[in-house]
C-alpha positions in Angstrom: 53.7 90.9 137.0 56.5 93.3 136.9 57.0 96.2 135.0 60.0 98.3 134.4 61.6 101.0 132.0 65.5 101.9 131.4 66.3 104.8 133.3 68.1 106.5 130.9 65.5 105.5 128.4 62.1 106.1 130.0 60.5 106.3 126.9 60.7 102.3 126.5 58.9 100.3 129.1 58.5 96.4 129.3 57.3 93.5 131.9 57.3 90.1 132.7 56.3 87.8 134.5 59.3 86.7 136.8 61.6 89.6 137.9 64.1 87.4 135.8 62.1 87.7 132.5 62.1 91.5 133.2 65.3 91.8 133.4 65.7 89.9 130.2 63.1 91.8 128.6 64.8 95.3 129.4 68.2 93.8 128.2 66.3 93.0 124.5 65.4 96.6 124.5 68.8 97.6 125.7 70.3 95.5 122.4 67.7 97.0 120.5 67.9 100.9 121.2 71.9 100.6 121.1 71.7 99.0 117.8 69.6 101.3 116.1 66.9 98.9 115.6 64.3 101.5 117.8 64.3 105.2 115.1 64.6 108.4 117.0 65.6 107.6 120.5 65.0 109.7 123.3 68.3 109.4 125.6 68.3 111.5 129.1 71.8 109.6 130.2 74.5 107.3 130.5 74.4 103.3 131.4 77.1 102.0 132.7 76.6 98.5 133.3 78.8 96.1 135.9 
């Protein structure tokens, strides 16, 4: 298993079971947050994605 947060969202964590399905897991919460979907956000930075 892995588990991981959004740095700039630490608030939200998420796992999987392939480091590929985590990082598919924290992009759905990525699209989520940003879209207003997740109420009251806690935000501590920027993401600047490549």
């Amino acid at each position: 298993m892995w588990l991981g947060h959004l740095e700039e969202y630490p608030d939200y964590q998420t796992q999987g079971e392939t480091l590929e399905e985590l990082q598919a897991n924290l992009k759905d919460i990525y699209a989520d947050i940003t879209s207003g979907a997740i109420p009251n956000v806690k935000h501590v930075g920027e993401l600047q994605l490549a």
